[in-house]
C-alpha positions as CSV (number, residue, x, y, z in Angstrom):
1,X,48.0,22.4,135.8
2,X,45.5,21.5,132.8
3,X,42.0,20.8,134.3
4,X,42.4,17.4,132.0
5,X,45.8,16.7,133.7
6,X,44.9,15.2,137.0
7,X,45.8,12.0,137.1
8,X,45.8,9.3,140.2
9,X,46.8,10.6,143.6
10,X,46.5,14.5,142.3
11,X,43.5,16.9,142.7
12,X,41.8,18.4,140.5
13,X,41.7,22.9,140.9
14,X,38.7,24.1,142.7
15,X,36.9,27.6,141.4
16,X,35.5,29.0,143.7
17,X,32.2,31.0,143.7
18,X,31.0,33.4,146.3
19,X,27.8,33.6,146.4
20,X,26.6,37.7,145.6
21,X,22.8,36.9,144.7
22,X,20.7,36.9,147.9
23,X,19.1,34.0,147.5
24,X,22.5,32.0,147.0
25,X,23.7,34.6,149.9
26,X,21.0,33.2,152.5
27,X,21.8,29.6,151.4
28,X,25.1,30.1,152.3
29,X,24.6,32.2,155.4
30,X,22.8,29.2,156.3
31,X,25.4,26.6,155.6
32,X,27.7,28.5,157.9
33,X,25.3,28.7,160.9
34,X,25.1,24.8,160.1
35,X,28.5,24.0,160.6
36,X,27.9,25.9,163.8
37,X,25.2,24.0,165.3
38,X,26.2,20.3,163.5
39,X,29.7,20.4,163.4
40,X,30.1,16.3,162.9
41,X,29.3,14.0,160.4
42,X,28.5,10.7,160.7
43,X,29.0,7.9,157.6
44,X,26.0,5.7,156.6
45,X,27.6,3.6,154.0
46,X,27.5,3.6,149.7
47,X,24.9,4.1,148.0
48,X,24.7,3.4,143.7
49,X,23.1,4.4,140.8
50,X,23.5,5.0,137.2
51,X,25.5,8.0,135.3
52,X,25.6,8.1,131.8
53,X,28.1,10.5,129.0
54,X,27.7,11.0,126.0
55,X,30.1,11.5,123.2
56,X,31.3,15.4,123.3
57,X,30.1,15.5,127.0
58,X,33.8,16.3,128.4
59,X,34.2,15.7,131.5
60,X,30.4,15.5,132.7
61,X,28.2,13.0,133.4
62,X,24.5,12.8,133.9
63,X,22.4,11.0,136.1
64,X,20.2,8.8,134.7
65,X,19.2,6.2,137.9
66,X,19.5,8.5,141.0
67,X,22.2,7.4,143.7
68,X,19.9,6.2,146.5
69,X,20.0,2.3,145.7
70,X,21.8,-0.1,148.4
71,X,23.3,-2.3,146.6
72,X,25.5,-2.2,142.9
73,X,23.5,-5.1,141.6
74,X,20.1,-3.1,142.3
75,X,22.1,-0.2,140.0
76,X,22.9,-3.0,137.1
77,X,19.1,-4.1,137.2
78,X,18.1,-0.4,136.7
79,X,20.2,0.4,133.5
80,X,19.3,-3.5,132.7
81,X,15.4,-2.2,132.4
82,X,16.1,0.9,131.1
83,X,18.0,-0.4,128.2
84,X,15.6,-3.1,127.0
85,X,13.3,-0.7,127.3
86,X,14.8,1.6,124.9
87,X,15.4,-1.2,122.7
88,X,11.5,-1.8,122.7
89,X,10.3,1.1,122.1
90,X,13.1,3.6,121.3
91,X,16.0,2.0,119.4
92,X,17.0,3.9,116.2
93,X,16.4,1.0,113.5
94,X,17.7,-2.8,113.8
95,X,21.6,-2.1,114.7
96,X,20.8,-0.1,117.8
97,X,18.9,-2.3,119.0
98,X,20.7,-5.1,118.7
99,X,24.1,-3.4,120.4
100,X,21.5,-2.3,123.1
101,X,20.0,-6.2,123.3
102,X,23.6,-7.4,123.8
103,X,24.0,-4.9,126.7
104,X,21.4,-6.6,128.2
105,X,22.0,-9.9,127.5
106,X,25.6,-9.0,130.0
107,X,23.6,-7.2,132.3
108,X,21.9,-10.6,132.6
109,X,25.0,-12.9,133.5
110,X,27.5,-10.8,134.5
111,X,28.3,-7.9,136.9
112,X,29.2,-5.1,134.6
113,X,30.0,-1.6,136.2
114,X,30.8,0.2,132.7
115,X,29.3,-0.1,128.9
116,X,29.8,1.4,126.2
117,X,26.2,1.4,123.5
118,X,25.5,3.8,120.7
119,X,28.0,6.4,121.8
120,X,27.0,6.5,125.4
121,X,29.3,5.4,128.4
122,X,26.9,3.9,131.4
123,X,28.5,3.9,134.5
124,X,27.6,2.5,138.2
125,X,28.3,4.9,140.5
126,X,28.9,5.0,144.0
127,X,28.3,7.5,146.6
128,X,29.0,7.9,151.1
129,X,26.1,8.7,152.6
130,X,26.4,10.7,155.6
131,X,24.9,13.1,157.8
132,X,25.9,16.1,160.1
133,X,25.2,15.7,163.9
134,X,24.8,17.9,166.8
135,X,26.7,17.3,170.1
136,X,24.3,15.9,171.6
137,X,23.8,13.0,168.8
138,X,20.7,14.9,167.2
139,X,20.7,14.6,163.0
140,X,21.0,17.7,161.3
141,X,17.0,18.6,160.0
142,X,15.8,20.8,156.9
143,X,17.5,24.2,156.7
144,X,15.4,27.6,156.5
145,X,16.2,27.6,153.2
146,X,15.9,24.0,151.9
147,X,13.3,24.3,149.5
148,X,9.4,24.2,150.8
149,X,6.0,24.0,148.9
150,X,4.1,27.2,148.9
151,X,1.2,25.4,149.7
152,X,1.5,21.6,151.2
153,X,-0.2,19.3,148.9
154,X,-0.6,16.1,151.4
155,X,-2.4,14.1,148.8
156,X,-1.1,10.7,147.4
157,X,-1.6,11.1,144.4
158,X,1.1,14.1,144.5
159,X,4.7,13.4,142.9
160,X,7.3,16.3,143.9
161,X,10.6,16.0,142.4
162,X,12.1,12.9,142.1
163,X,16.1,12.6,143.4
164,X,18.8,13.8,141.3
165,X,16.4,14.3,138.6
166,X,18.6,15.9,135.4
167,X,21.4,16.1,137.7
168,X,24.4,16.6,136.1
169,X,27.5,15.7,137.5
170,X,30.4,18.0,136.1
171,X,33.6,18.3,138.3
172,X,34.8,21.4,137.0
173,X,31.3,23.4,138.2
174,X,32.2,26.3,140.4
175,X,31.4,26.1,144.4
176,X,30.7,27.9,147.0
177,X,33.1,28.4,150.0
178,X,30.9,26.0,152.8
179,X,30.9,23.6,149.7
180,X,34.9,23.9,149.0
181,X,35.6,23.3,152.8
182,X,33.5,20.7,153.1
183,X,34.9,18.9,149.8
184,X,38.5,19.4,151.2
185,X,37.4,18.2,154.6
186,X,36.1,14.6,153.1
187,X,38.8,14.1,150.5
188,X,40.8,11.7,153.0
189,X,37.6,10.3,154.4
190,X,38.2,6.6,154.9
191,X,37.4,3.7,156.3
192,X,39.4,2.6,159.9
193,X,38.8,0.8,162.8
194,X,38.8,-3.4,163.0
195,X,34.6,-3.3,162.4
196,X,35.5,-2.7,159.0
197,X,37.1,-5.8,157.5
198,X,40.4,-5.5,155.6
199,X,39.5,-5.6,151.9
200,X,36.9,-2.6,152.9
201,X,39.4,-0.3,154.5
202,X,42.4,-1.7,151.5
203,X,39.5,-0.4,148.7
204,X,39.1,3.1,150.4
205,X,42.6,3.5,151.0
206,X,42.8,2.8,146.9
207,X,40.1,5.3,146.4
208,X,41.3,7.9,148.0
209,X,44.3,7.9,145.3
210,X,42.4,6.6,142.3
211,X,39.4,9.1,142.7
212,X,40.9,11.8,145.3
213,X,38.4,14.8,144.2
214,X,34.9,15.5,145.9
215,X,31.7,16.2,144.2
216,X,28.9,17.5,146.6
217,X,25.8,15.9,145.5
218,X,22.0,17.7,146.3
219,X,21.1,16.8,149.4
220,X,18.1,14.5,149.9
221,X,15.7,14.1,153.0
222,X,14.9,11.1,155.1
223,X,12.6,9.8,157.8
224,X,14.7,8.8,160.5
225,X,13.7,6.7,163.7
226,X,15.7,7.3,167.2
227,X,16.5,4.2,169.0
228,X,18.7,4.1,172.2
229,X,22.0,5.1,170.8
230,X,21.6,5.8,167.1
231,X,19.1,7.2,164.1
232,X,17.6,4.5,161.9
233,X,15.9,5.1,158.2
234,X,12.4,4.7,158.1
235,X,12.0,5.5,154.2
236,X,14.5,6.2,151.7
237,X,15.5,9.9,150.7
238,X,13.3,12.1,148.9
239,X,14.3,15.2,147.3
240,X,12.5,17.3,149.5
241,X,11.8,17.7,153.3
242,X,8.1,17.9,152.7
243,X,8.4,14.5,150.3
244,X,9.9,12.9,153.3
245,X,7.4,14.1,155.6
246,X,4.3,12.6,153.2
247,X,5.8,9.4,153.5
248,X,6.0,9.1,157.3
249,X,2.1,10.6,156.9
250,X,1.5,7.7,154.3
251,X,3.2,5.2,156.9
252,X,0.8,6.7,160.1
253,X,-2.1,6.3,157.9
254,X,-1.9,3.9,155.3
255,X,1.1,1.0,156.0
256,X,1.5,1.0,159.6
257,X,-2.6,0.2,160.1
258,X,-2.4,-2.5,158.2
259,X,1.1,-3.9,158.9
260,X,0.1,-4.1,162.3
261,X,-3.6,-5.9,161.6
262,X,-5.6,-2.5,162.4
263,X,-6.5,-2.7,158.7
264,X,-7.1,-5.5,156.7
265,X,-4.3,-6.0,154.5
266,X,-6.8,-6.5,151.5
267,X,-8.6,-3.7,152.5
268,X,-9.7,-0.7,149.7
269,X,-6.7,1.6,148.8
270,X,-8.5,4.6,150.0
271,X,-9.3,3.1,153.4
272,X,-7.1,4.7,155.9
273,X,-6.4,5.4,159.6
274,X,-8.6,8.1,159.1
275,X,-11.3,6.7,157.8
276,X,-11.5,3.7,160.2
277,X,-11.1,5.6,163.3
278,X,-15.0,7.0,162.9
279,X,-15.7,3.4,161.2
280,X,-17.7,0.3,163.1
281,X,-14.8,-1.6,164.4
282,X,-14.2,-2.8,168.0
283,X,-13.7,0.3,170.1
284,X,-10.3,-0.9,170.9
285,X,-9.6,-1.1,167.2
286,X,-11.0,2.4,166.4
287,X,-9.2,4.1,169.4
288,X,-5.6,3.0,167.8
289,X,-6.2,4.0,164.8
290,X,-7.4,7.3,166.3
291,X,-3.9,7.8,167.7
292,X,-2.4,6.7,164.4
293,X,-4.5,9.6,162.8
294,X,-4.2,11.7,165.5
295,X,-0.6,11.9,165.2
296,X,-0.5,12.3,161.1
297,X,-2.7,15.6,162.2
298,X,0.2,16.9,164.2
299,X,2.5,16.3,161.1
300,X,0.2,18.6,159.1
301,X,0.3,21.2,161.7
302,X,3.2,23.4,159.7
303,X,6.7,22.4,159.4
304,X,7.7,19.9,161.1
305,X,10.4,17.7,161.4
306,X,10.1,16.2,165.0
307,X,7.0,13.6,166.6
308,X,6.7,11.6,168.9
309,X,4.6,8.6,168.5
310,X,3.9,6.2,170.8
311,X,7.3,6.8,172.4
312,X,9.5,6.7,169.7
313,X,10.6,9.5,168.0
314,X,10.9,10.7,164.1
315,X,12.7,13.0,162.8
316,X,13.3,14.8,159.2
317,X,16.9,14.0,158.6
318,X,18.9,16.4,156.2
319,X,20.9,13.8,154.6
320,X,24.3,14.1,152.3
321,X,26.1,12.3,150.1
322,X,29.9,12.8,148.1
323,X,30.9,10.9,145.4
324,X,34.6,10.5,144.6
325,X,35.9,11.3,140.8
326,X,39.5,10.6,139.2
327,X,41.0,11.1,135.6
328,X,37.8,8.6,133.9
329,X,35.3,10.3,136.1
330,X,32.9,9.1,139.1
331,X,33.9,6.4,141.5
332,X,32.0,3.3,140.4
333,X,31.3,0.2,142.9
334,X,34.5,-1.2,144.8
335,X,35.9,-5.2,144.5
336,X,34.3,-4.6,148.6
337,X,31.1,-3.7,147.9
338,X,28.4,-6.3,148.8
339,X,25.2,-7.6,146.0
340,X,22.4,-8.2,147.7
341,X,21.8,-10.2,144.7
342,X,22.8,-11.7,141.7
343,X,22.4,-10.8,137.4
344,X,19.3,-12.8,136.3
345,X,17.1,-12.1,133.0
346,X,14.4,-9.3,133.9
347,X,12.4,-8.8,130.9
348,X,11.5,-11.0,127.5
349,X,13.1,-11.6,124.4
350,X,13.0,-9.6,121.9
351,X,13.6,-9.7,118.5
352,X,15.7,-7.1,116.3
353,X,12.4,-5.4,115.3
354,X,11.6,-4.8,118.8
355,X,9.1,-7.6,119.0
356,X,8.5,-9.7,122.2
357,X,10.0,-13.4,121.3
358,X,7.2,-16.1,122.6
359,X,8.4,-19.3,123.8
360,X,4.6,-21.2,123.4
């Protein structure tokens, strides 16, 4: 069969890759011993963002707005800014930027999941989120060779690698073995059981026949809080385990303090659990915030992915996500899937010169 010729219900061919470099060797040494210890997956829900192809792109796509957002409408805001933006500052003369202005005038009123501007297709996409679990419930942490920082930089002024940054999405890339038995092993991954309501498990009946391949995308990290019987985000996925792990240090120091009145909410940026602890507040006061910085401490200690604090525990969660793809590409957002919001007007007027329009 013609890689072009899959149409609905049939699969695109896999080529498959085995891994002869020993870096790409360990990675999937370690993906085996994975499926060893985390041998289940559970299914968070969609996620969306924004993929974009250009003409002459064949079958691939790039990602422009990285998959992490909760909701379609929060995708159609994105590529809403990003356009008008473009069309500020970027558009090539008048006509560009008046087929990008009328983008964004739809953006604004309706719920569009697909445009067409300047020889570029923009697509909302969606994506499962899940994660592999242990017998015992435990999420699946970093792997030895998930990528790590020489060197820690805890600052906050530090900015690793933002998610599925120039990732592009091209269904015809070779994988690895782990990777082609975990993309057969989701293809009839659907939604059952009377929690879901009908339309939801009807739409990913449908999408299992409309988009029936399996794209693997990067895996992302997340703080994750145990509660009696389930993990719960804390912060949204980063593209590292170390980015994920600054963010719960951020939270111990920085927005916990003052979301719990430890710390004025108006207080200087660079004031701190830290910096209070050793400060002139009630003694009270200055011993929680000690713990709070006592336990950001332990976080710095090396790698880890684990603490307790004040009896609940956190954990580094190695976190997946699949997106489906038919004949026209990725899977984008299904009649099911809930906005958390509706279209409204995000930016100015402007003019076809690129001018802001003033209404005084």
């Amino acid at each position: 069969m013609d890689l072009g010729d899959a149409g609905p219900g049939r699969s695109r061919p896999i080529t498959v890759r085995v891994p002869v470099e020993p870096v790409e060797a360990a990675v999937e040494a370690d993906a085996v011993d994975a499926v060893a210890r985390t041998g289940n997956l559970v299914v968070r829900g969609p996620l969306f963002g924004v993929a974009a192809q250009d003409d002459g792109d064949g079958p691939t796509w790039r990602v422009i707005v990285a998959i992490t957002l909760g909701c379609p409408q929060q995708a159609r805001d994105s590529l809403n800014s990003r356009l008008w933006f473009r069309a500020k500052d970027d558009a090539d003369g008048p006509e560009e930027r008046r087929a990008l202005l009328a983008a964004v005038t739809r953006l604004e009123t309706e719920r569009v999941d697909e445009l067409a501007v300047a020889g570029t297709r923009f697509r909302i996409v969606r994506a499962e989120e899940y994660a592999a679990v242990g017998d015992r419930g435990a999420m699946e942490g970093p792997r030895p060779t998930d990528p790590e920082p020489l060197v820690p930089d805890w600052s906050r002024a530090s900015r690793g690698p933002e998610v599925d940054v120039a990732l592009v999405l091209d269904p015809e890339a070779p994988v690895t073995p782990t990777q082609v038995a975990e993309q057969l092993a989701l293809r009839d991954l659907c939604y059952t059981g009377d929690r879901f309501p009908h339309d939801v498990r009807a739409d990913s009946r449908r999408a299992m026949d409309l988009h029936p391949d399996i794209l693997l995308l990067p895996p992302s990290f997340t703080v994750v809080e145990q509660s009696t019987n389930s993990w719960a985000p804390v912060s949204g996925p980063h593209a590292s385990a170390h980015s994920a792990r600054r963010s719960l240090d951020f939270a111990l120091t920085w927005t916990w303090p003052r979301m719990r009145g430890l710390i004025p909410i108006d207080a200087a940026v660079d004031v701190d659990a830290r910096t209070e602890s050793a400060g002139d507040g009630t003694a009270g006061q200055a011993a929680d915030l000690a713990e709070y910085a006592e336990a950001a401490t332990a976080l710095r200690a090396g790698r880890v992915n684990r603490l307790k604090f004040r009896g609940t525990v956190y954990q580094i969660a190695r976190t997946r996500r699949l997106l489906r793809w038919g004949p026209d590409g990725p899977e984008g957002p299904r009649p099911s899937d809930v906005n958390s919001q509706d279209p409204v007007r995000l930016h100015p007027l402007l003019d076809e010169d690129g001018r802001i329009v003033s209404h005084d």
